[in-house]
C-alpha positions as CSV (number, residue, x, y, z in Angstrom):
1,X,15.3,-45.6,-21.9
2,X,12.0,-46.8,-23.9
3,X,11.0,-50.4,-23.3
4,X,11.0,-50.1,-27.1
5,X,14.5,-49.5,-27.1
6,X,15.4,-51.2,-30.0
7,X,16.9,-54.6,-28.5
8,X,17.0,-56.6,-31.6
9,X,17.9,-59.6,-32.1
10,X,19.0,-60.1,-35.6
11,X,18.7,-63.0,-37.5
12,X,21.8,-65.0,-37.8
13,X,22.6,-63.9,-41.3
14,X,22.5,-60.3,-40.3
15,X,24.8,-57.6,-39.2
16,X,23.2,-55.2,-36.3
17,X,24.1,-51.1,-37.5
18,X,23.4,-48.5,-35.1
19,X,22.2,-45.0,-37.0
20,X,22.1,-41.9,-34.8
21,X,20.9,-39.1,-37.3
22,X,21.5,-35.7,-36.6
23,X,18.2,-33.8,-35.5
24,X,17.6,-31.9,-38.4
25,X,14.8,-32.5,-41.0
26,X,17.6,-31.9,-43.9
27,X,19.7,-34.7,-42.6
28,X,17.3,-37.2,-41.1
29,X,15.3,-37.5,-44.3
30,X,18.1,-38.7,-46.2
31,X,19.6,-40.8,-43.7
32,X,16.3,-42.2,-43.2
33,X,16.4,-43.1,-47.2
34,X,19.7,-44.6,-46.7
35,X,18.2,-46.6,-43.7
36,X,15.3,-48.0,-45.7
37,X,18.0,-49.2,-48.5
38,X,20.5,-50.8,-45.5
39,X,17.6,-53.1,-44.0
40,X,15.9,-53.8,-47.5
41,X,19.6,-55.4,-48.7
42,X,19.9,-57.2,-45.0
43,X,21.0,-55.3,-42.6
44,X,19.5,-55.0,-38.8
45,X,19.0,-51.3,-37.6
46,X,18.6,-49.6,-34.9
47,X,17.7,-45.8,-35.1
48,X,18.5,-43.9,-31.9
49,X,16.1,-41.0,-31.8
50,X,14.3,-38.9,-29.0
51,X,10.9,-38.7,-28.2
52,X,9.7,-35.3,-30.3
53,X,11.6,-36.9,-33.2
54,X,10.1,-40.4,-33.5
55,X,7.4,-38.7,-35.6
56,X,9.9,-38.2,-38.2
57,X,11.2,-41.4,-38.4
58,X,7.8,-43.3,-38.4
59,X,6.6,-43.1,-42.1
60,X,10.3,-45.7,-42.6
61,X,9.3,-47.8,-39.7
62,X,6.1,-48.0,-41.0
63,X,7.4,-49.6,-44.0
64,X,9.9,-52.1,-42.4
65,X,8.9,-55.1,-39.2
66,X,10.6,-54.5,-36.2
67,X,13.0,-57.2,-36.9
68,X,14.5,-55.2,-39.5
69,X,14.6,-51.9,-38.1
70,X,14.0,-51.1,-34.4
71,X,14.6,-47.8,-32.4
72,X,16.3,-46.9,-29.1
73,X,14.4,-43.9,-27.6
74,X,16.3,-42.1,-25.2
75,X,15.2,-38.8,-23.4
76,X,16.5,-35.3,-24.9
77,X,19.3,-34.3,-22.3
78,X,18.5,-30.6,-22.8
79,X,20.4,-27.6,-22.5
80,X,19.9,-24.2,-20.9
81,X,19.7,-22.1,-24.3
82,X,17.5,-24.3,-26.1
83,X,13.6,-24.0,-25.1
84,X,11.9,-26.9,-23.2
85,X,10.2,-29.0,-25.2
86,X,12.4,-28.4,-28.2
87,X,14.5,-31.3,-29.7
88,X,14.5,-30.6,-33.4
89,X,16.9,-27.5,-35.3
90,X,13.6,-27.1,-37.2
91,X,11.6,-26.0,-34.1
92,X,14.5,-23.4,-33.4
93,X,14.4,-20.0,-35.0
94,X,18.1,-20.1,-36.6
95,X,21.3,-22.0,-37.3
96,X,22.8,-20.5,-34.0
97,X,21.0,-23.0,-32.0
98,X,23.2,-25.8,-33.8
99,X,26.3,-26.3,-31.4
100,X,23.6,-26.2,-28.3
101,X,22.1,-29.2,-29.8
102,X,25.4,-30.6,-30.5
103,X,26.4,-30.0,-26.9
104,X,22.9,-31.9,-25.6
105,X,23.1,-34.5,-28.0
106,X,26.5,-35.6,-27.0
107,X,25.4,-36.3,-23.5
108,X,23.6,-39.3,-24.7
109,X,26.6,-41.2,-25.6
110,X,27.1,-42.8,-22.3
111,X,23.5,-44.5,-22.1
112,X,24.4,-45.5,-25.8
113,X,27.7,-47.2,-25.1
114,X,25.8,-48.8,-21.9
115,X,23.2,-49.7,-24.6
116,X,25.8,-51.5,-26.9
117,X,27.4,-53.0,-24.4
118,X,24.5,-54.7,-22.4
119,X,22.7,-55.5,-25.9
120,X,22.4,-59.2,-26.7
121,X,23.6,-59.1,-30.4
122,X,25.6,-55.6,-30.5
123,X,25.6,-53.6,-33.3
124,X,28.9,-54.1,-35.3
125,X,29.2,-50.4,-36.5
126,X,27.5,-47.4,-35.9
127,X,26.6,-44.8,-38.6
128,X,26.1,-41.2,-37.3
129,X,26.0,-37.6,-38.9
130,X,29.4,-36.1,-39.3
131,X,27.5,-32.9,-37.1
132,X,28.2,-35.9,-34.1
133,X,32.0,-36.6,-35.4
134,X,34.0,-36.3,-32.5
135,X,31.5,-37.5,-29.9
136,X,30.6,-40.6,-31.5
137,X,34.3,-41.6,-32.9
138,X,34.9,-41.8,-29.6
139,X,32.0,-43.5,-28.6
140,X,33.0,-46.3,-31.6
141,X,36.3,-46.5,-30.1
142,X,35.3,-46.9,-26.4
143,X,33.3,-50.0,-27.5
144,X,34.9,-51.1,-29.8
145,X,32.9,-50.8,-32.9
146,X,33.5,-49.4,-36.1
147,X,32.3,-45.7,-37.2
148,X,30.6,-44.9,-40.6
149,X,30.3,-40.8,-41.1
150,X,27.3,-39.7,-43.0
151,X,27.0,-36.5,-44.4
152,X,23.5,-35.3,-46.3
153,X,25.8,-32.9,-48.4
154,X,27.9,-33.8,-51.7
155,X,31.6,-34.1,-51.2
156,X,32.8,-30.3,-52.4
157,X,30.4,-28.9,-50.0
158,X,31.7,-30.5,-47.1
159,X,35.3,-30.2,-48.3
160,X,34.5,-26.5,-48.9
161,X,33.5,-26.4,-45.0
162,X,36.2,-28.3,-43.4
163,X,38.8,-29.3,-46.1
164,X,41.8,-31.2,-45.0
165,X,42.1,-28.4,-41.7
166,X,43.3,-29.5,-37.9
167,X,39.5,-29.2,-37.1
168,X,38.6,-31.6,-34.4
169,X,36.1,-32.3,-37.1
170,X,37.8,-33.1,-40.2
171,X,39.7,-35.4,-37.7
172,X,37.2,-37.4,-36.9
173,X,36.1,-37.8,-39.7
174,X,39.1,-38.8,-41.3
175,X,39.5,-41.6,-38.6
176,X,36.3,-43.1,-39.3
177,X,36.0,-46.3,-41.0
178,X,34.1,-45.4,-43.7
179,X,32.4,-42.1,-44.8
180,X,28.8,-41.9,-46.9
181,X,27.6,-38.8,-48.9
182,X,24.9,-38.1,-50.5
183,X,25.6,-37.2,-54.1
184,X,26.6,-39.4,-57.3
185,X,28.3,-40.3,-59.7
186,X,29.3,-37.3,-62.3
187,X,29.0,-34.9,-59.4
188,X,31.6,-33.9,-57.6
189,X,34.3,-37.1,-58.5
190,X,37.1,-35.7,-57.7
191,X,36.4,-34.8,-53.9
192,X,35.3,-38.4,-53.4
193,X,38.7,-39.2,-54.4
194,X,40.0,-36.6,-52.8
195,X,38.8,-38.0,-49.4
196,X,39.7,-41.7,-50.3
197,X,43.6,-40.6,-50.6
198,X,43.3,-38.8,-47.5
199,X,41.7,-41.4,-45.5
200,X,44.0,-43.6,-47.5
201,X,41.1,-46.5,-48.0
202,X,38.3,-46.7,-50.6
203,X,35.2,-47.2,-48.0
204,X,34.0,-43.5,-49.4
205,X,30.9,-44.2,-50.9
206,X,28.5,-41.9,-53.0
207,X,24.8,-43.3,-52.2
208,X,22.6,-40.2,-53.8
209,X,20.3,-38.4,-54.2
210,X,19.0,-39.6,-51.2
211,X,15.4,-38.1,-51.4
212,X,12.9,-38.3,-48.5
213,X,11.0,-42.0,-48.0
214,X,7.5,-41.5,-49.6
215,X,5.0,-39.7,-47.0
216,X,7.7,-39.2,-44.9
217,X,5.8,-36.1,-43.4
218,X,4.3,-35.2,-40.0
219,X,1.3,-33.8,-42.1
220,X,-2.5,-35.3,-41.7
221,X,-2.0,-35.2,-46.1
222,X,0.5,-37.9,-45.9
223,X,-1.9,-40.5,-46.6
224,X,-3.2,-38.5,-49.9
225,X,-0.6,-37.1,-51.3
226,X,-1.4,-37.6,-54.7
227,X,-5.1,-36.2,-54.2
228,X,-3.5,-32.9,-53.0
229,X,-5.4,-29.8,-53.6
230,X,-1.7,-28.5,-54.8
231,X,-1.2,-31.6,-56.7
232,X,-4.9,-31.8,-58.4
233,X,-4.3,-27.8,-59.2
234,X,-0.6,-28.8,-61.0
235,X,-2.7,-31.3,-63.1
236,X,-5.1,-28.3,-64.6
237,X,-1.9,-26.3,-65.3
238,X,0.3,-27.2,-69.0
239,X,3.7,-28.7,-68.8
240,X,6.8,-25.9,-67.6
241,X,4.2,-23.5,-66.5
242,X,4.4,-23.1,-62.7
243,X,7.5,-21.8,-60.9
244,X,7.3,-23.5,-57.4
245,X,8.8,-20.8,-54.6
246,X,9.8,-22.9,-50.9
247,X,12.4,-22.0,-48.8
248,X,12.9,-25.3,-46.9
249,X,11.9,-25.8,-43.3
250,X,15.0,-23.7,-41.7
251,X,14.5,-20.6,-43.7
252,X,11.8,-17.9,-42.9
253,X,11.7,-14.8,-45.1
254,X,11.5,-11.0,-43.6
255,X,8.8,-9.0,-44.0
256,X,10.7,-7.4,-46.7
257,X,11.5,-10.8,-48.4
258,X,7.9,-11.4,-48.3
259,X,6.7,-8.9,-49.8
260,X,9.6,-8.2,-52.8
261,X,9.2,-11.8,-53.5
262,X,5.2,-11.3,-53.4
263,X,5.5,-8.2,-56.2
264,X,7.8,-10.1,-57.9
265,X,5.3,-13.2,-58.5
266,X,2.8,-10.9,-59.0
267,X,4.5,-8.5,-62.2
268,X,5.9,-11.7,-63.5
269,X,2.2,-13.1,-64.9
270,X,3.5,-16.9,-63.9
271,X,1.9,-19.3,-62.3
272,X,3.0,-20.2,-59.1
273,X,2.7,-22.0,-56.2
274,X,4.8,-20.4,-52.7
275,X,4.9,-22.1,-49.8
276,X,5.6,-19.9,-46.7
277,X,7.3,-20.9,-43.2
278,X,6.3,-18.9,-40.3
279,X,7.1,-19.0,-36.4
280,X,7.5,-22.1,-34.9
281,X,6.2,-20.6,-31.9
282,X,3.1,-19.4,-33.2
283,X,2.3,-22.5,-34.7
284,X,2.3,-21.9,-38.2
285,X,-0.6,-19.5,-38.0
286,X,0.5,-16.4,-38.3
287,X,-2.0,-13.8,-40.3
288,X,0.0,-13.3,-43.5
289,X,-0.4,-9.5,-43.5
290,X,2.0,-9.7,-40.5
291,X,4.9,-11.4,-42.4
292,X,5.2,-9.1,-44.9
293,X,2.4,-10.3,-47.4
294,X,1.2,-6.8,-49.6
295,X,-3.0,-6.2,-48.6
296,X,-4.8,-8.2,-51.2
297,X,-2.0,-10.2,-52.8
298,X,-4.0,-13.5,-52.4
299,X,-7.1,-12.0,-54.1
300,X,-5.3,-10.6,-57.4
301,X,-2.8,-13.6,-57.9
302,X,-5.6,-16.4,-56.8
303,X,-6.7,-17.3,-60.3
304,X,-2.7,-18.2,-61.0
305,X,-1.0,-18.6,-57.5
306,X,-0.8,-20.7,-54.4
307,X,0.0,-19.2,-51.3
308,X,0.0,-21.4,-48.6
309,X,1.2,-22.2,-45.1
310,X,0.6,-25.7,-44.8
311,X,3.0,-29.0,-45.6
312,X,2.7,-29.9,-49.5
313,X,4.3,-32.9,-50.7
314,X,7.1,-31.7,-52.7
315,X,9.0,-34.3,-54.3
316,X,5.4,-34.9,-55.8
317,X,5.2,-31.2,-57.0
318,X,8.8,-31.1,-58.6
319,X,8.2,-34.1,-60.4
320,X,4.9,-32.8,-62.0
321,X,5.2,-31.8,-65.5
322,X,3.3,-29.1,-65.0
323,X,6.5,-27.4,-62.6
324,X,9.0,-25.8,-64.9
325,X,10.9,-23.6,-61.9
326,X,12.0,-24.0,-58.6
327,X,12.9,-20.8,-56.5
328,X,14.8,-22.6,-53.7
329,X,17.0,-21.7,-50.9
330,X,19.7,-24.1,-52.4
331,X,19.4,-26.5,-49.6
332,X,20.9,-29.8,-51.2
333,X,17.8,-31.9,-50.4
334,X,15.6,-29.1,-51.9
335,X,18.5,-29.3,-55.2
336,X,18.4,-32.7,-55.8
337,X,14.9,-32.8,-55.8
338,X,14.5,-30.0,-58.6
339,X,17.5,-32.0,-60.8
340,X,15.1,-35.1,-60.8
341,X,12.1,-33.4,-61.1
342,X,13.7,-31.6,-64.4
343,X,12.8,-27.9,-62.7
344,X,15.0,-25.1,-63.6
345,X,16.7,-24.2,-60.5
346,X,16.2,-20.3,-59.4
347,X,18.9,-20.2,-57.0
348,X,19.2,-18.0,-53.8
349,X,21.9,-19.4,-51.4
350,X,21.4,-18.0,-48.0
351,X,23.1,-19.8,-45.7
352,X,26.1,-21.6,-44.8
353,X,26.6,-24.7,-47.4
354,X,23.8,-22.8,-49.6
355,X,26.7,-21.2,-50.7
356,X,28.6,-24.4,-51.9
357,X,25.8,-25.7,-53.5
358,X,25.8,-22.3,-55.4
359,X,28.8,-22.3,-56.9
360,X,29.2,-26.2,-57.5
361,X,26.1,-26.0,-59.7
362,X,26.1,-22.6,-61.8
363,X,30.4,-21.9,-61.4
364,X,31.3,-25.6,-62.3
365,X,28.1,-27.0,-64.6
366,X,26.7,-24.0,-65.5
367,X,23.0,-26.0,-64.7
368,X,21.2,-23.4,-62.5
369,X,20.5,-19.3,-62.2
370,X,21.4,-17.0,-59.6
371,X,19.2,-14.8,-58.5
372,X,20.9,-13.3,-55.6
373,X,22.3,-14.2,-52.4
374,X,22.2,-13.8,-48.5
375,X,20.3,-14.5,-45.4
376,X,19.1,-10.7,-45.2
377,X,19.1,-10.1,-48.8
378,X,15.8,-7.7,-50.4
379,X,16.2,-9.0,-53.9
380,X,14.6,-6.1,-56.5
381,X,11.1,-7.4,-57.2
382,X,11.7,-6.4,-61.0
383,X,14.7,-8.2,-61.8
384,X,13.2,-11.3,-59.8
385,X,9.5,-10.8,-61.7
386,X,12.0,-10.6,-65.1
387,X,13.8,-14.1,-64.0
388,X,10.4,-15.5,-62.7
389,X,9.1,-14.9,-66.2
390,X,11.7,-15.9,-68.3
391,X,11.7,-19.1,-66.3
392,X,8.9,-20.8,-67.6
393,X,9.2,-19.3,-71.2
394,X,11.0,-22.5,-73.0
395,X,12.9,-19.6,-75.4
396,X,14.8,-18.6,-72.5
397,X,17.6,-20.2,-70.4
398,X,17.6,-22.9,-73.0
399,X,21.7,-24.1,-72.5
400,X,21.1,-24.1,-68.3
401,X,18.2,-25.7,-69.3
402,X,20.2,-28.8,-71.4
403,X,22.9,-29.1,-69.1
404,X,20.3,-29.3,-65.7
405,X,18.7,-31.9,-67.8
406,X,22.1,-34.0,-68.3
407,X,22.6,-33.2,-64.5
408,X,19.1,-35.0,-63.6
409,X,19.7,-37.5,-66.0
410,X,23.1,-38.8,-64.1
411,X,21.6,-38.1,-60.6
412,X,18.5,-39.9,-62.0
413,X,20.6,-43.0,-63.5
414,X,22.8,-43.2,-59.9
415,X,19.7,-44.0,-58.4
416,X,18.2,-47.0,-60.9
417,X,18.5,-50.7,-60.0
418,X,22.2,-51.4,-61.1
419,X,23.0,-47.2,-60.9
420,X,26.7,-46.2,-59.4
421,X,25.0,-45.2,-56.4
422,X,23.0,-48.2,-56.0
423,X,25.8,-50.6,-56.4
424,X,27.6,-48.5,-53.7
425,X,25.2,-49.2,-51.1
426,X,23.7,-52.8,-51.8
427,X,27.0,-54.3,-53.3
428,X,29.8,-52.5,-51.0
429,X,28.5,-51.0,-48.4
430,X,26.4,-53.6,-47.1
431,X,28.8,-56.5,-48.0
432,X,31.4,-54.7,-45.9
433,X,29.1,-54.6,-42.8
434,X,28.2,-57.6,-42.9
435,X,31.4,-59.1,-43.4
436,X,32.4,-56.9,-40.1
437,X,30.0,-59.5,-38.5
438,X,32.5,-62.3,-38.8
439,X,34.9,-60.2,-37.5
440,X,34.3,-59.1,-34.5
């Protein structure tokens, strides 16, 4: 255990919550943004984190003393499938690795009830991912603390994967004292009530869009985000005129994706900017010939295009005027950031809750366009160079367009000072922590 374990003692006034995010950059960014709101309206955290993913968490600690928010580093337990050296999902090459890193993670619960119970000021709850359910439920209950479930998705999605089954799960989370998610008001209503009647209590809260704390990136262009080569090229470009292509940091595209998606941009006239993951392993260097790129792509498309490997800040490049389309994986971080940004989401679900996300937004609101589906999937470089196109032509997609922009404006109006999301967090949810203070 770090000697800068965390052992806060909180001001009198304060309640002492214990966060244990779920090592994946999709969920501990928005935790993270939830964090920063908890000790800004009072509360005393404590982030448990390994070593390889206090990087991650810096850019918030950066921004709070350590009164307010500490950490309690403990070593990765490992596990015989996952790599040495590897404690993040996004240093693994696919979602298989996920219940490995469940499995490794849930070793540490024993050195964090030890933690809890030797600590001077205990935390009063604990708030962890609902990937770490069962685990930690029982963790809560073995100390006797209560259990706050976070999820990063919106309600239907993670209805849609676990519904109201037997899962071990769904059970936990059902037992939990409280659940957070990260959508809003307008969304998805219904499933927040839906999981209110079932866990027969109203501490359901709907915080979002929980987007990233600024400059929370690993990248040396933190500190200049807005002096970006990408950001000073946006500002040359006219309003709605660049489609932005990014795949999140899970997703990296075939040889074949690459290079359908790279005809694609290149019939379609557009401007663009596509950011490109490659191996972990290799660094992020790979030659892009080798990952599909077509010979000369760079050269023809460079007076229009961006190709790059490299972090860019992208809630700074959504929120340009000068982006008009997003071609995203449908990850909901990635989502939420293209409804405030007012992009026109080009949707390809590949994965998982991708899928949810999908349908939620073009089946339900009618706010986004498919433009095909699946992990594998080779979409045809004409139909995608057609949609690509049409995409930043303001004729075109003009009643998705409206109703993405009434979309943004509700996620947008969640989010402001006396928003439905804002009076979830600093007027319920904090109030009800702290008043578990007196309680226990």
């Amino acid at each position: 255990m770090s000697s800068d374990s965390g052992h806060i003692i909180p001001a009198p006034a304060a309640a002492h919550l214990l966060i244990i995010p779920f090592p994946a950059i999709g969920h501990l960014f928005p935790l993270m943004k939830l964090a920063d709101q908890l000790a800004t309206n009072g509360l005393t955290i404590t982030i448990m984190v390994t070593p390889k993913n206090l990087r991650h968490i810096q850019p918030l600690l950066n921004l709070h003393p350590k009164h307010s928010i500490g950490t309690l580093i403990l070593p990765f337990p490992g596990h015989p499938e996952i790599p040495d050296g590897v404690e993040n999902l996004q240093e693994l090459p696919s979602l298989k690795f996920t219940p490995f890193l469940l499995q490794a993670f849930s070793k540490l619960c024993g050195p964090i009830g030890e933690w809890i119970k030797s600590h001077a000021n205990p935390p009063v709850a604990v708030m962890s991912d609902v990937f770490f359910s069962v685990a930690v439920q029982q963790l809560a209950v073995d100390v006797g603390i209560k259990r706050i479930g976070f999820t990063p998705l919106n309600a239907y999605s993670l209805h849609c994967c676990w519904g109201d089954g037997p899962d071990a799960e769904n059970r936990a989370n059902m037992e939990s004292w409280g659940l957070v998610f990260n959508t809003f008001e307008g969304l998805d209503d219904d499933y927040i009530q839906f999981y209110k009647e079932k866990m027969s209590h109203a501490r359901v809260w709907a915080a979002g869009p929980l987007l990233a704390v600024q400059g929370n990136s690993s990248s040396k262009n933190k500190d200049n985000e807005e002096h970006h080569p990408v950001i000073e090229w946006l500002n040359s470009s006219s309003d709605d005129s660049v489609v932005y292509v990014g795949f999140g940091t899970q997703i990296k595209l075939s040889p074949n994706q690459v290079s359908a998606v790279a005809d694609a941009l290149e019939s379609s006239g557009c401007r663009f900017i596509w950011v490109i993951k490659t191996n972990v392993s290799s660094g992020g260097g790979d030659d892009l010939t080798t990952i599909g790129m077509p010979t000369g792509f760079k050269e023809r498309v460079k007076q229009r295009g961006i190709v790059t490997t490299e972090w860019v800040p992208q809630q700074q490049i959504l929120q340009h005027p000068a982006v008009g389309a997003y071609l995203t994986h449908s990850g909901w971080n990635s989502v939420m950031e293209g409804l405030i940004g007012g992009a026109l989401l080009l949707l390809w679900p590949m994965q998982v809750d991708h899928y949810d996300h999908a349908k939620l937004l073009a089946d339900h609101f009618g706010a986004v366009v498919r433009v095909c589906e699946g992990l594998d999937t080779v979409p045809d470089s004409a139909a995608l160079a057609a949609v690509l196109a049409a995409s930043t032509d303001p004729a075109e997609y003009k009643e998705i367009r409206a109703r993405a922009v009434e979309l943004g404006r509700k996620a947008c109006d969640a989010i402001q000072e006396d928003g439905s999301s804002s009076r979830a967090v600093i007027k319920d949810l904090v109030r009800q922590v702290m008043a578990l203070r007196k309680i226990i």
